[in-house]
Each structure stands twice: as C-alpha cells, then as structure tokens.
C-alpha positions as CSV (number, residue, x, y, z in Angstrom):
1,X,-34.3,-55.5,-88.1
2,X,-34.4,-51.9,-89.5
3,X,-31.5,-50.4,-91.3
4,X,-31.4,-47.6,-88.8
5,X,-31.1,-50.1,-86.0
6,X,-28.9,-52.5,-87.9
7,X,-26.3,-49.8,-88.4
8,X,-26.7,-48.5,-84.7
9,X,-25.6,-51.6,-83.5
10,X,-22.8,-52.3,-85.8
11,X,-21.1,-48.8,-84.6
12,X,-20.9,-50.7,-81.2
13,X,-18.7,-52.8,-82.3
14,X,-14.8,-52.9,-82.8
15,X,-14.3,-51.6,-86.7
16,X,-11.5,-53.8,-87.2
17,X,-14.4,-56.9,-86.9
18,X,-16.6,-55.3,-89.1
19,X,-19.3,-56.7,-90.6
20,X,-20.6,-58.5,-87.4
21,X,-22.3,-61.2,-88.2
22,X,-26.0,-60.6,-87.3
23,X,-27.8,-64.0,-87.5
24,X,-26.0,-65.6,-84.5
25,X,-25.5,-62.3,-82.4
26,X,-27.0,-62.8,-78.5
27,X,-28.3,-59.4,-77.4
28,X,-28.5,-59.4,-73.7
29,X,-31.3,-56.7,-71.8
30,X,-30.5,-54.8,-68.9
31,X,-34.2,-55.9,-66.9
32,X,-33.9,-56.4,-63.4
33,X,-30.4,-55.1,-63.5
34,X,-28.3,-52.2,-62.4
35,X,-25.8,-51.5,-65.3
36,X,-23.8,-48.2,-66.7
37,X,-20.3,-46.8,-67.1
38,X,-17.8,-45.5,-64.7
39,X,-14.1,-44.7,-64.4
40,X,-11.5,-46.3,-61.6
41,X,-9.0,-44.5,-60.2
42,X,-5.9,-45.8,-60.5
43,X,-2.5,-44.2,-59.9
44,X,-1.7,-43.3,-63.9
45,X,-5.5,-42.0,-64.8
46,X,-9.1,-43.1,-64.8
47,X,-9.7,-46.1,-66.1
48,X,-13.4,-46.4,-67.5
49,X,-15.3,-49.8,-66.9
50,X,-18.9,-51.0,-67.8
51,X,-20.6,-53.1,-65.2
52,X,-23.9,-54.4,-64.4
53,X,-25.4,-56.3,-61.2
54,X,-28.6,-57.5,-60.0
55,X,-31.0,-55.1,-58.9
56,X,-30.7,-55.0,-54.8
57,X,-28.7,-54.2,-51.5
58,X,-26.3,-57.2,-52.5
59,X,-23.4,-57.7,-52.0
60,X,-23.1,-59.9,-54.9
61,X,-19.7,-62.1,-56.2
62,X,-18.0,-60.0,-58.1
63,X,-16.4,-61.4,-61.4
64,X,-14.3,-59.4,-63.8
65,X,-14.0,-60.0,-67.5
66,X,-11.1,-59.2,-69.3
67,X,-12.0,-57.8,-73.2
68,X,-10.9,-59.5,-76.4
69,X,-8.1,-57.8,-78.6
70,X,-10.9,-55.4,-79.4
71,X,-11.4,-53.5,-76.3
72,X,-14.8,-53.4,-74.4
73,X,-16.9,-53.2,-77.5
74,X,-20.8,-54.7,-77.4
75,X,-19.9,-58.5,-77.4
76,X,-18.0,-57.8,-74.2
77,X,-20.5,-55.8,-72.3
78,X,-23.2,-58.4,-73.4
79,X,-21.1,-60.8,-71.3
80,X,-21.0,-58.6,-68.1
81,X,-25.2,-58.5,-68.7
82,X,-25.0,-62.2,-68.9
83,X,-23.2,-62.3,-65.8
84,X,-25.0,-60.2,-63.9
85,X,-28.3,-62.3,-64.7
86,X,-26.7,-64.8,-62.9
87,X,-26.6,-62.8,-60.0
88,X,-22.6,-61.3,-60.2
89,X,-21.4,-57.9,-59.8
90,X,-19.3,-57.9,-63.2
91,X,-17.1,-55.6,-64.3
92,X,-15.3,-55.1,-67.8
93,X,-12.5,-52.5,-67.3
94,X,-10.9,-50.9,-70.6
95,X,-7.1,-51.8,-70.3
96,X,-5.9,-50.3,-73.3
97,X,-7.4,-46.8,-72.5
98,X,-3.8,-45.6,-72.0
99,X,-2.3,-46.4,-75.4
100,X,-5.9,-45.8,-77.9
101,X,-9.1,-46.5,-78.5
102,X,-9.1,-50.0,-79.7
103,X,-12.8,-49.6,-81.1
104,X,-11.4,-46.8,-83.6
105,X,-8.4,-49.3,-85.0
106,X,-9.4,-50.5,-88.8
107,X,-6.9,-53.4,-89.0
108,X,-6.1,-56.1,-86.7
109,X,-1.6,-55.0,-87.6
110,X,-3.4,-51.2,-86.4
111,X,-4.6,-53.2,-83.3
112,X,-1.3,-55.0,-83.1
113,X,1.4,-52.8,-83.6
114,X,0.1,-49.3,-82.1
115,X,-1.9,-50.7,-79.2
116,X,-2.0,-54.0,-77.4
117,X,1.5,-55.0,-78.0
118,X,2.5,-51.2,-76.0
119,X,0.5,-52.5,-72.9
120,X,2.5,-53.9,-70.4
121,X,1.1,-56.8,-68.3
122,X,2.0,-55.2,-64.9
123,X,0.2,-52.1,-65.5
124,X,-3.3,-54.8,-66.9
125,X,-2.7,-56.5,-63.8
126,X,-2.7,-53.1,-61.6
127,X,-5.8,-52.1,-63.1
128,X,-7.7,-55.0,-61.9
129,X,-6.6,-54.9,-58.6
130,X,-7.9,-51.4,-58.9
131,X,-11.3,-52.5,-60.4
132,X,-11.6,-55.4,-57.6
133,X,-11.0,-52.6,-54.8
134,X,-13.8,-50.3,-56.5
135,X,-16.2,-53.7,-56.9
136,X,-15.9,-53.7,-53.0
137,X,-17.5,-50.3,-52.7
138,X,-19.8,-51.1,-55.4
139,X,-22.5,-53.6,-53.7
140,X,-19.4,-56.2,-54.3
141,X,-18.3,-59.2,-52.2
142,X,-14.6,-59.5,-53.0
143,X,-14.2,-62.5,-50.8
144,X,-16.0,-64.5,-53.9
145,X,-14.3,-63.0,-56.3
146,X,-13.4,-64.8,-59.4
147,X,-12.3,-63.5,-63.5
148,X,-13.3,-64.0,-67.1
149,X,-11.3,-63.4,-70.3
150,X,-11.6,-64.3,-74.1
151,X,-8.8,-64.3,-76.2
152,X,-6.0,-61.5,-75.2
153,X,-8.1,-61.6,-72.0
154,X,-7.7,-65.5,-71.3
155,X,-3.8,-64.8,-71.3
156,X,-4.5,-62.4,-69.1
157,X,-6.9,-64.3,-67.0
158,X,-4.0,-67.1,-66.3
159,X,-1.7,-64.3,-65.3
160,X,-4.1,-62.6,-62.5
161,X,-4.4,-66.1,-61.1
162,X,-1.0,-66.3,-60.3
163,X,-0.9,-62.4,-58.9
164,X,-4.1,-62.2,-57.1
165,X,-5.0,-64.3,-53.8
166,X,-8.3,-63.2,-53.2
167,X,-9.7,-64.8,-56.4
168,X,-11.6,-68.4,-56.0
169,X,-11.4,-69.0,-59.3
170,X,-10.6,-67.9,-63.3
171,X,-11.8,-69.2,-66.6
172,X,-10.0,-68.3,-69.7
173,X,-11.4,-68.9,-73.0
174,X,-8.7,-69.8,-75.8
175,X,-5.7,-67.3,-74.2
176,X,-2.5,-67.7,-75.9
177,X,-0.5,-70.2,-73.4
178,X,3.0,-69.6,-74.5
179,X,5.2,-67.3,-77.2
180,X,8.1,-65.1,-77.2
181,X,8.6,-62.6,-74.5
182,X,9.2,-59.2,-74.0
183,X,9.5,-56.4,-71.4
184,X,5.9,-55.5,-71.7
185,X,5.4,-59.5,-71.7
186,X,7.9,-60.9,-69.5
187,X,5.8,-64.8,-68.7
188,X,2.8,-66.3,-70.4
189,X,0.4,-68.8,-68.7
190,X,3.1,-71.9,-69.1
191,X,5.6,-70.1,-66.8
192,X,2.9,-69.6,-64.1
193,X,1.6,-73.0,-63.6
194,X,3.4,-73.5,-60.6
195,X,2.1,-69.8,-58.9
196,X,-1.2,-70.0,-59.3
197,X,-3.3,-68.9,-56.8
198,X,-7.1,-70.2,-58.1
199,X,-8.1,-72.7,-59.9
200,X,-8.4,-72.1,-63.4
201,X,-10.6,-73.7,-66.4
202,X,-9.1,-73.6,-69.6
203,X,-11.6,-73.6,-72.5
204,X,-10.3,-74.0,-75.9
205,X,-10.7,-75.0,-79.3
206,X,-9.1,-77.9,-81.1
207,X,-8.8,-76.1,-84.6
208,X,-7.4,-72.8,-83.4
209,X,-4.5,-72.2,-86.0
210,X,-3.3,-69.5,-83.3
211,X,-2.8,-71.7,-80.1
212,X,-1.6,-75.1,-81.3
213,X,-3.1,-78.5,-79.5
214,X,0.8,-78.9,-78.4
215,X,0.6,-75.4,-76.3
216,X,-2.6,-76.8,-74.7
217,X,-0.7,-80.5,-73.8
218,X,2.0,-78.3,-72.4
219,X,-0.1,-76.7,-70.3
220,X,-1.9,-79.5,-69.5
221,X,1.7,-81.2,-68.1
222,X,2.1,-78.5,-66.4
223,X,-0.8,-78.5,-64.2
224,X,-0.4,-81.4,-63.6
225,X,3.0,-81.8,-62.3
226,X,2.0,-78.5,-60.4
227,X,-1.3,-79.9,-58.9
228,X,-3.7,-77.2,-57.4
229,X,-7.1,-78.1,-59.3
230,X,-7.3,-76.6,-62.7
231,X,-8.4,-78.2,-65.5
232,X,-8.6,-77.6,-69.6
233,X,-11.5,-79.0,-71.6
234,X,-10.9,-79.1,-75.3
235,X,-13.9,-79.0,-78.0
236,X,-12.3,-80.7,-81.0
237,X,-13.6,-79.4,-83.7
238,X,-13.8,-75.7,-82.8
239,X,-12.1,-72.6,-83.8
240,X,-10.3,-70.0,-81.8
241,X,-12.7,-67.8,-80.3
242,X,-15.7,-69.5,-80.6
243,X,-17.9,-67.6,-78.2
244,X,-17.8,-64.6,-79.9
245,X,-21.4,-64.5,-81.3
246,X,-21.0,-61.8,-83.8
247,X,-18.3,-63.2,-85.6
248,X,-18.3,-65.5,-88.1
249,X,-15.8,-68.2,-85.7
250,X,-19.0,-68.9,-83.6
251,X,-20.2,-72.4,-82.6
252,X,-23.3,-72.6,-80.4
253,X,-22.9,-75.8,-79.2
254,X,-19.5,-75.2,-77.6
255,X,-20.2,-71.9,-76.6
256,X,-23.0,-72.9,-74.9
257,X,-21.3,-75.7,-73.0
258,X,-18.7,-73.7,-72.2
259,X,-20.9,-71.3,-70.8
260,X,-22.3,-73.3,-68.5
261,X,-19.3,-74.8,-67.6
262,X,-18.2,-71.7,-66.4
263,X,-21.0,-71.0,-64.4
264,X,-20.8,-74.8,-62.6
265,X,-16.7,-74.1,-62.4
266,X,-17.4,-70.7,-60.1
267,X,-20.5,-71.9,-58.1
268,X,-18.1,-75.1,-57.6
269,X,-15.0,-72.9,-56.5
270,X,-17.6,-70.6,-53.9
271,X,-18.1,-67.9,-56.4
C-alpha cells in the first residue's frame, strides 16, 4: 500500500479511532452495485445517507444500518457494500448530522459530551422512519424490511424494533442493554422486551468491560418471559465491538460467524 493511498484512506475514518489498524481492515468494491450519497427529508432538515444496492429494476429488501459512536465513517459504509452484495437495498443514515460532525471529534469525551449524548432517541427513531419511506421510492421493498447496528447503533437497533411494525427482523451487535436514563434517553433495550415488534438477534462479546455478561442474562430473562422469538448468542472470549475491522478489538472468527449469522437470521425472518 502506498503512503498516498494509506493516508487517503485513514482520512475516511472517524479521527477519534485513529490509527486504523490496516492489517485486518476488509475493503469492500462497489462492482455490480449501485452505491452513492443522498440526503432524506425529514421534518427538521436533510438528513444525508450512503446506500448501495444491486445493480437492477429490484425491488430489493431493504436493511438499514445504524453507525457506531463514530458516525458513518468507511467501516460503516463498507457494511452497507457488504449488504448490498447480498442482494439488499441498505442504507446508513447520519443521525448525528444535527448536533456535529462526528468524523471531525478528536476524543471519544469530544464524541461524548458535545455530540451523541445531545441526540435524543425519538428524533434517531424519526429519521429512520424517514429513511425506510425514501428506501420505498428507491428500488426498495419495505415489506422485507429489516435493521443493522454496531455499538450506539445496536441500542438503537433494539429500540426501532419496538417502534417500527413493518420490520421482520433486527440484529444488534454488542448495544448497551441497560444504564441510567435521561430525557434524550428515556428506555434502553431491557425496558422494551415486552414491545418488540421483530425478532431480534443479539450478538455480543463475553469480555466487553462496557456491557457486563449480567446486562446480557438480563436481557436474556427478559426475552424470555416475553416470548416473541429473539435470541442472543454470546462469543466468550471476545471483546466489545469485535466486527470493527480497522480497530485493533477485531476478532475474525467471531466476526465472521456473526456475519453469517446475520445473514441466516434475516433470510430466516423473510428478509
């Protein structure tokens, strides 16, 4: 890799996960695929998404994915390529565009304090709605419609599938499950157990010093006193975000298993 190109790609990345770690970082191509940015309209601005979808008249399942603390950096719209091989319409709106740039923040308290923890989960949950509307005049079948998130976006991913009925199904990689709560964050996924609306696979990491194994048993016994078909598969030995490729948290082994169980979780569920 050329130093030119090295530090080309490293700008594509959130600054406050600088450096990305190169030697396990999947880079995803855009052949055979219809990709780019746009903006959403929503009632309070433009929201801007990246997407990407088989080439063709479709329509295709759509699936959103919901970005990491960082924002919609590289990692994220990799994943929407990723998807979109598989033959979705996926879409990765940017739902902190109202409060900053989350690429630009240098520190994960910058991150914190001025950004995510100003972004209230009614107006996240608004903007989806919003993308899943635009996916339908997008080459998008929103009768299989199903959401993706990763970290910040796997809380986020339990709390659409208890707000949205037309999903068939969610997968959240390692979301927080429970914590204090505010007027920005009135519930976390352990007070919506008993609402959900689609199935949802919890995929988490048994050494993740941020969401103890207790948090997951509570969720667990919740589901199941609740019924409705979700499930949470624990890989022991891994950290918290362990699909993130460019960091240094990475296991390939789990994140390849929890890739494709994923992918067998939405074809399962009609998506």
């Amino acid at each position: 890799m050329s130093q030119a190109y090295s530090d080309a790609l490293r700008a594509r990345f959130a600054t406050a996960v600088q450096p990305v770690a190169a030697d396990t970082l999947v880079l995803t191509d855009a052949e055979s695929l219809v990709q780019g940015d746009s903006v959403v309209a929503t009632p309070t601005g433009k929201l801007p998404v990246y997407w990407a979808k088989p080439k063709g008249a479709g329509p295709f399942a759509v699936v959103l994915v919901v970005h990491e603390i960082f924002g919609v950096h590289e990692h994220i719209r990799d994943v929407v390529r990723r998807l979109a091989h598989l033959g979705y319409l996926a879409i990765a709106p940017e739902l902190y565009f109202r409060q900053g740039d989350a690429s630009k923040a240098t520190s994960m308290d910058e991150l914190r304090d001025k950004i995510y923890s100003q972004v209230p989960d009614a107006q996240v949950l608004s903007d989806l709605d919003q993308c899943l509307a635009w996916a339908a005049s997008h080459g998008g079948d929103t009768a299989r419609a199903a959401i993706t998130g990763f970290c910040w976006g796997g809380r986020i991913t339990w709390l659409y599938a208890a707000h949205q009925p037309r999903l068939r199904a969610a997968v959240a990689w390692y979301g927080k499950l429970t914590g204090p709560t505010n007027v920005f964050h009135p519930r976390h996924p352990v007070d919506v157990v008993d609402t959900l609306k689609a199935p949802v696979l919890g995929l988490y990491g048994g050494q993740d010093s941020g969401i103890p194994l207790e948090h997951v048993q509570q969720q667990h016994v919740g589901l199941r006193l609740n019924g409705g078909g979700s499930r949470l598969h624990v890989y022991p030995d891994a950290p918290h975000a362990f699909f993130a490729d460019y960091r240094p948290s990475y296991r390939e082994a789990e994140a390849r298993d929890g890739w494709r169980r994923m992918h067998a979780w939405l074809k399962q569920h009609g998506v």
